[in-house]
Structure formats: C-alpha cells, structure tokens
PADO-419314 format. One line per field, with one value per residue (C-alpha): y negated, x negated, z; residue number from 1. Coordinates in steps of 0.1 Angstrom, whole numbers, padded with zeros to 4 digits. Layout:
c2: c(Y|...);
c1: c(X|...);
c3: c(Z|...);
i: c(NUM|...);
END
This chain:
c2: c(-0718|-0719|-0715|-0687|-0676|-0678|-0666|-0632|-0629|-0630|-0601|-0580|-0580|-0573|-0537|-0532|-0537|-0515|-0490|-0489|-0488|-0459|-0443|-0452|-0437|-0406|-0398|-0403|-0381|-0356|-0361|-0357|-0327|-0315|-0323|-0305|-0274|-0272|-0284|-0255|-0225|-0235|-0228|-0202|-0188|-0195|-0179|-0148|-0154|-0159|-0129|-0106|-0115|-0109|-0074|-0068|-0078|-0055|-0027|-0030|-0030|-0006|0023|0010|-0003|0028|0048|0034|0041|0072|0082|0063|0085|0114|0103|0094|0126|0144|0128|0139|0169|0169|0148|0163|0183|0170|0136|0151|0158|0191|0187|0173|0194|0193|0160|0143|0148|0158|0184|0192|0209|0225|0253|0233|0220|0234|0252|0246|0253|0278|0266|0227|0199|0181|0145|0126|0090|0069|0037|0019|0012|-0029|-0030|-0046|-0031|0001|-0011|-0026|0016|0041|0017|0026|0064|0075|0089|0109|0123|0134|0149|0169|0181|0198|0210|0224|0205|0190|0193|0159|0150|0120|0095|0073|0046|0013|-0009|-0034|-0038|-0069|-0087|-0078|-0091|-0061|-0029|-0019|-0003|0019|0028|0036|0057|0076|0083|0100|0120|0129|0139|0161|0176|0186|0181|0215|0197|0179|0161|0141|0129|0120|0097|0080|0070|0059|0040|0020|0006|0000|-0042|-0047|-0030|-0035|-0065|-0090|-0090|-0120|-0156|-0144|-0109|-0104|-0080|-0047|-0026|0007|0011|0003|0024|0053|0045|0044|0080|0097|0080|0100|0136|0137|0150|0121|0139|0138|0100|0090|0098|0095|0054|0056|0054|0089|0097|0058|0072|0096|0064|0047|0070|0074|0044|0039|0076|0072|0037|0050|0082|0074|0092|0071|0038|0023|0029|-0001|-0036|-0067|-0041|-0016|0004|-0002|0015|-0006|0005|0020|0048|0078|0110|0143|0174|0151|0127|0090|0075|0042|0015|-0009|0010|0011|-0027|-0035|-0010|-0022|0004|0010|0032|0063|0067|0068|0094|0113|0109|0118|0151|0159|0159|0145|0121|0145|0173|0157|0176|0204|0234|0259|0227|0227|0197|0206|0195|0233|0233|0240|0214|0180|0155|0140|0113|0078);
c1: c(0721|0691|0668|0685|0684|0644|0640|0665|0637|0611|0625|0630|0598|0580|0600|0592|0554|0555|0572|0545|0519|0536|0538|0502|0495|0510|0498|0465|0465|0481|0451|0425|0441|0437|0400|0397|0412|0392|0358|0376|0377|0345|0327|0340|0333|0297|0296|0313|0281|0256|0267|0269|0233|0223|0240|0227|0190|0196|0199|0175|0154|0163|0174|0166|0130|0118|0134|0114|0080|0087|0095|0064|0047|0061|0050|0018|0009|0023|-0004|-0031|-0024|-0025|-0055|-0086|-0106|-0136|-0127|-0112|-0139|-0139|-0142|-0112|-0079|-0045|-0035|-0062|-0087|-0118|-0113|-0144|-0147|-0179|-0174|-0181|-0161|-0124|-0119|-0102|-0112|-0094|-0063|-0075|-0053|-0062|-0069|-0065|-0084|-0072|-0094|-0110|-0154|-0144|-0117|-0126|-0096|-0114|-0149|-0133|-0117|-0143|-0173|-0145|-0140|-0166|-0194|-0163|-0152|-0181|-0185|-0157|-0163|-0192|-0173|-0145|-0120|-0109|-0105|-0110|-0094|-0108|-0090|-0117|-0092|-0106|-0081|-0100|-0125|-0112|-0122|-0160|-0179|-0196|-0173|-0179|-0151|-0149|-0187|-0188|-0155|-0165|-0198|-0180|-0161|-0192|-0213|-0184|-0184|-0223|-0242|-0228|-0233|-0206|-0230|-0246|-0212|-0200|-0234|-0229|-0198|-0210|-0237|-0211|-0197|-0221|-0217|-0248|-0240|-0202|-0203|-0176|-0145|-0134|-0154|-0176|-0187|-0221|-0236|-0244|-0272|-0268|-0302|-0294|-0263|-0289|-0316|-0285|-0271|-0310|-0314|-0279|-0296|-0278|-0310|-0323|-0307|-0275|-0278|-0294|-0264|-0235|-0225|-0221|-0183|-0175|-0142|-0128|-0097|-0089|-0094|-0068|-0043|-0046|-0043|-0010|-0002|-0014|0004|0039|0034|0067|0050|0021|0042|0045|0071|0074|0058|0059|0048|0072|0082|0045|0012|-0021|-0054|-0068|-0040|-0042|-0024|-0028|-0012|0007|0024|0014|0000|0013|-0012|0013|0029|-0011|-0016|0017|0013|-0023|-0043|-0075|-0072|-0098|-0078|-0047|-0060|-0075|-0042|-0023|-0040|-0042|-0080|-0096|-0128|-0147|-0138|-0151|-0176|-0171|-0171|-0148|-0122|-0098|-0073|-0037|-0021|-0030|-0031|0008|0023|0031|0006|0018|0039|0024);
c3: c(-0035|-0057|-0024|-0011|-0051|-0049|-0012|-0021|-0056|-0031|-0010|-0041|-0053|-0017|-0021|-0051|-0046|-0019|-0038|-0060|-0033|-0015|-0051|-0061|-0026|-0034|-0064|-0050|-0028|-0047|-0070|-0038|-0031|-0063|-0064|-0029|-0045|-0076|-0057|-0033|-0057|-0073|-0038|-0034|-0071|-0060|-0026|-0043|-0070|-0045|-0026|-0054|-0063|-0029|-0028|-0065|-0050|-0024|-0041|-0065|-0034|-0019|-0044|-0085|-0074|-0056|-0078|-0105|-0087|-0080|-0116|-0124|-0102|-0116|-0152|-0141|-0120|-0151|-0172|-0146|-0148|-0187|-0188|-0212|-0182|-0198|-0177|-0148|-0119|-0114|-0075|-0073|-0061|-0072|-0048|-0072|-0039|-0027|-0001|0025|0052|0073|0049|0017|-0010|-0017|0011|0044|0082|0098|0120|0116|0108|0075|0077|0045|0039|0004|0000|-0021|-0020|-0021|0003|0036|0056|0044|0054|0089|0092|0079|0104|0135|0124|0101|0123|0143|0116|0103|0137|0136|0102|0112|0139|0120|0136|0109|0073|0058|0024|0004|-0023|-0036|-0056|-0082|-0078|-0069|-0098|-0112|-0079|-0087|-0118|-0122|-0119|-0091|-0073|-0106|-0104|-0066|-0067|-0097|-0083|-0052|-0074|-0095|-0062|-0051|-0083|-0084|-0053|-0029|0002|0017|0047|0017|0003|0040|0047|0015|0020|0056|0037|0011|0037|0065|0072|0056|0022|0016|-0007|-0006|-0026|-0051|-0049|-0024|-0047|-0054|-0078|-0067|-0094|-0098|-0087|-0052|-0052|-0063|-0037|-0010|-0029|-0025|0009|0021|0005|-0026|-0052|-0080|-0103|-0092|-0077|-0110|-0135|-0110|-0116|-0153|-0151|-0162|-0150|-0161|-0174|-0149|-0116|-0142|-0140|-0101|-0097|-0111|-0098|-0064|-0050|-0058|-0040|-0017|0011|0010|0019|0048|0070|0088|0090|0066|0034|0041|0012|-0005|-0003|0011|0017|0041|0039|0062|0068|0091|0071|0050|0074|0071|0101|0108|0105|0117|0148|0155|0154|0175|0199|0201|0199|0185|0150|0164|0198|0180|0152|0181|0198|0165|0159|0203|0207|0236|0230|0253|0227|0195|0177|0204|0186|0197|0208|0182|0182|0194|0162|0134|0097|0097|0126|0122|0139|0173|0174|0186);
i: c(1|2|3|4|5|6|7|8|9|10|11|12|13|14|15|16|17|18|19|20|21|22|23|24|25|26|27|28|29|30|31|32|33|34|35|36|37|38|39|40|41|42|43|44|45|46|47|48|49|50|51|52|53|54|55|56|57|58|59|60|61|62|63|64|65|66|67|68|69|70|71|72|73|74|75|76|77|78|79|80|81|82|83|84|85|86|87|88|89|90|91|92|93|94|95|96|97|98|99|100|101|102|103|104|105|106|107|108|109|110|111|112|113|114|115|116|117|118|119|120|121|122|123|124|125|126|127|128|129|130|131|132|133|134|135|136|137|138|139|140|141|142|143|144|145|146|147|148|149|150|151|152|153|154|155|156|157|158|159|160|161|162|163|164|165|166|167|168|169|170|171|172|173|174|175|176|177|178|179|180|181|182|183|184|185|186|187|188|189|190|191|192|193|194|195|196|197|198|199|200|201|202|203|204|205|206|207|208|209|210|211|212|213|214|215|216|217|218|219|220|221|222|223|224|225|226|227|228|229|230|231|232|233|234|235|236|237|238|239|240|241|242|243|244|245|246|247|248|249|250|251|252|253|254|255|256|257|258|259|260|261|262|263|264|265|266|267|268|269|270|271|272|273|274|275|276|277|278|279|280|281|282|283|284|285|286|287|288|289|290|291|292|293|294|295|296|297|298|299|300|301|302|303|304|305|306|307|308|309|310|311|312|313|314|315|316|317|318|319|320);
END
C-alpha cells in the first residue's frame, strides 16, 4: 500500500507540472503575440511617418519651394525696378539686359529672333560656351540675323580674391552704357574669355589687375576713357539684386536633367524660350549646331546678309 501510495504521488505531480508548462506556455505566447502587435503597430506608425514626410518633402519641392523663388523673384525684380537710377546702368533694358543689335544699343533687327546669353565672366561652363559660339554670333550680329541679349551676372565673386566677377560684369554694363559701339563690347567679351585670359575659379584663382582688364577693354576699341573708369565697381548694388532676381526667374530653370527646377550658367534662350543645355548634351550635339538648329539657319547662311533664320522675332525657336 504505501508503494502504490508513493508511485500514485508520483503520477499526480507529473500532471501537474505539465499543467503548468502548458500554462507557462500559453501565457507566453500570448505575451509574444502581444509584443508582435505592439512592435506591429509601431511599424506601422512609422511607415505612415516616414511616408508622410516623404509626401510633405514632396511638395515642398515641388509647389512651397518654387513658389517661394518665384515670389523672391517678384520682390527682387520689384526692387530693381525701384533701385536709385544713379546705380542702375542706363544701357540696360527692362529684362535687366543689354540689348545689341547691328543697329546699336536698344534697338532690335527687323524680323530676327533674339538670342539671350546669362553668364557669369568666372564661370568656365561660360568660357567652355561663348569660345564654341562667340565669333558666330558676332557674325550674325553684324548680319542682322540676330538680336543678341546679354546678362552679365557676379555670382561668382566669392570664388576670386580679388572681385572679380563683380569688376568684369559691371564693366560690361558700364561699356554698354557709354561706348556707342556694340562691336567693341562683343570683342571684349570674346577677350574675357579667350583660354588664355579666363582665370581660374576657387584654389586655382589668380589675381587679375584692372590694368590688364583696361589694356584687353582698349585693345577690343572701347576709348581709354571709357576702359579706364569702367572696373571701379559702380553698379555693386544693382549685380546684387540680379543676382538674387535673376536665378529664380522660373523660365530660366532647367527643364530637365539632374538641376531641374534651378538656374546654372551658361543659360540661353531664343525669344524667350530656354534652350536645353541638357537635351543638348544627351542628344549629343554640339551647342552651335543646335542653336543654329534652334533658330533654322544653315552654317552656310551665317553672317549672310539677306539670309534671315527661319525662326522671326514673334515664333517660337524650333524644337531640338
């Protein structure tokens, strides 16, 4: 009796242990599952997070942030125009530009397209464009097919040590203003940024003295004293201002590529319309044939007078 006493105690508490195992068991995975739904919903709180600061990102891309320049613009254009005319060039126009044409300052040739150039003295992009273009547009300037707009900018000063984007773009904007003769202002430019001239931006700047900027002004025909007073920085405030006008001009941005939505330099357009730098570069074409193919003028036909380019003073250029 007392053995079969001890062996039934035996039985009774192997149940009972597993009992409490299977109810240990339980409880535990009650309490997993419980972790899986909290760890759950906390995921998911963060996707939902994640996802609404994408979308928020998003638009602040693409309407809050242009939005923004554009009013920027607006308050900045709204200064030029209310800018002390003491400090504006006066051969500028209303686009905060030099117009030329083989009739002279201000004044547009008959029937041609206008071709507008924004750049700045110290960008080498620009350099790299105005040694493809320049002499070929100078050509068809005198040939009156083309009215050529220019937008000296200074944005990069900072990367010289001695001011020069400043002193070379306000000098363009002072020669416009006082020499009468376009030709000069077009073979300066050529001059500023002939490979041998254009210094280099940042680490690699080295100083440029306004006397050699003077001796390359006289040496394009703009009279001594014109060249001899036109670095002093004059028009300081007024290059400010464009600067911060100019960039967030929204038809002035790029329209495709890796900066879309931004401004770069050089920027070109024919009666208005941007020409796309980047459509250029993955199309592969070289940046004269497509301007020539932009405004419908043959190579043959450049500085041709009499051959006017397909594209008038009132159509839009042709597409690429």
């Amino acid at each position: 009796m007392p053995k079969i006493q001890m062996r039934d105690n035996k039985q009774g508490d192997s149940s009972a242990t597993r009992l409490q195992r299977t109810i240990e068991n339980r409880e535990r995975a009650a309490r997993e599952r419980r972790q899986q739904a909290i760890i759950g919903v906390i995921v998911v709180i963060i996707v939902a997070a994640m996802l609404a600061a994408v979308g928020i990102t998003a638009y602040q891309a693409a309407y809050v942030q242009p939005q923004k320049k554009v009013e920027q613009s607006a308050k900045s254009n709204h200064n030029l125009d209310n800018i002390d005319p003491s400090i504006r060039p006066s051969g500028v126009n209303s686009k905060n530009g030099i117009l030329l044409s083989k009739d002279g300052y201000g004044k547009q040739a008959a029937g041609a397209p206008t071709v507008a150039t924004y750049f700045d003295p110290l960008c080498p992009g620009c350099g790299n464009f105005n040694r493809t273009v320049d002499e070929t547009l100078i050509k068809m300037v005198e040939a009156g097919q083309i009215n050529l707009e220019l937008h000296p900018m200074s944005f990069l000063d900072g990367l010289s040590t001695d001011h020069y984007s400043t002193r070379v773009s306000s000098a363009i904007a002072y020669i416009a203003s006082y020499d009468n003769d376009p030709k000069h202002l077009l073979q300066f430019i050529n001059g500023i940024f002939n490979e041998k001239f254009q210094p280099e931006e940042g680490e690699g700047y080295k100083p440029v003295s306004n006397k050699e900027l003077i001796k390359l002004a006289k040496k394009s025909g703009i009279p001594n004293e014109i060249a001899s007073k036109a670095f002093n920085r004059q028009y300081l405030k007024w290059q400010l201002l464009v600067n911060k006008y100019t960039p967030d001009r929204k038809e002035l941005w790029n329209v495709s590529g890796s900066n879309k939505g931004s401004m770069t330099t050089p920027t070109v357009t024919i009666n208005d319309k941007l020409l796309d730098m980047n459509a250029i570069n993955e199309k592969k074409m070289k940046v004269l044939d497509a301007l020539l193919h932009c405004i419908g003028l043959d190579k043959k036909q450049v500085g041709v007078a009499g051959q006017m380019p397909k594209v008038s003073d009132t159509s839009s250029p042709i597409a690429l």
